[in-house]
N, C-alpha and C positions, 0 to 999 in steps of 0.2 A: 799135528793133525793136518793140517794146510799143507805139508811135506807129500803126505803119503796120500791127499786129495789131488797132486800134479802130479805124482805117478800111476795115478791112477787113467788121470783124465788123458796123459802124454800114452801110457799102452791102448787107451782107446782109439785114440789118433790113428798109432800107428797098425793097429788090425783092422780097422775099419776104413783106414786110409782118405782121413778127413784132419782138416785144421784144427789143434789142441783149441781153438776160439769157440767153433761150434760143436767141441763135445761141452765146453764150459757153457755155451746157451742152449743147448740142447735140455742138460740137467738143472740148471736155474728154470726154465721156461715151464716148466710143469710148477714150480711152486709158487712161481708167478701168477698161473693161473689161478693156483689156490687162495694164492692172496687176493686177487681182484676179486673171486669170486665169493669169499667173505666179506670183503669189502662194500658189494652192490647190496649185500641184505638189510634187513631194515631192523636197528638196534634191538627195537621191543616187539620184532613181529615173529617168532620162531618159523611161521610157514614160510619166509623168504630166506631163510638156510637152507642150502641142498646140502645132499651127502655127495660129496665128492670120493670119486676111488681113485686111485694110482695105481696099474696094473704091477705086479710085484712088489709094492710096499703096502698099501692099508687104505683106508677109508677113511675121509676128515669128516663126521657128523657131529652134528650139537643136538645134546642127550637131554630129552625132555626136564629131567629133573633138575641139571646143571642148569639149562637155561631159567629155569625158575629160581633157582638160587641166585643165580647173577642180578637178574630183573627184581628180587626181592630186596638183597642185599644194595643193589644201585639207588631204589627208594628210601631204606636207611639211613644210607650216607648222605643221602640231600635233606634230610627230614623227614620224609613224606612217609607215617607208618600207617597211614590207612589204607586198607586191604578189601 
């Protein structure tokens, strides 16, 4: 897989006519954002998840219901089943 991600990144390079370093920070750099940007949210608060898009791949949202499973199921695991 890692093979065919340097040939990938190396024909970027060279059509684009830029250093194989900043086609590899280029495409790390969007899921970096994704990651800080789930990172800054607030565990138990759903309103501080945004929906993040990526133009030609998809949309990172956290799905009303999921988030209430997670936050139900995290109260379980600690003990706490008052609801």
């Amino acid at each position: 897989m890692q093979k065919k991600i340097n040939e990938i990144n190396k024909h970027l390079s060279h059509k684009y006519y830029v250093p194989v370093k900043d086609v590899e920070d280029a495409i790390k750099s969007q899921f970096l954002f994704v990651k800080t940007k789930i990172e800054e949210a607030e565990r138990d608060n759903l309103e501080t998840f945004k929906t993040i898009k990526l133009l030609s791949f998809g949309k990172f949202i956290v799905k009303r219901t999921m988030f209430k499973y997670m936050v139900e199921n995290k109260n379980k695991k600690n003990g706490d089943i008052s609801e």
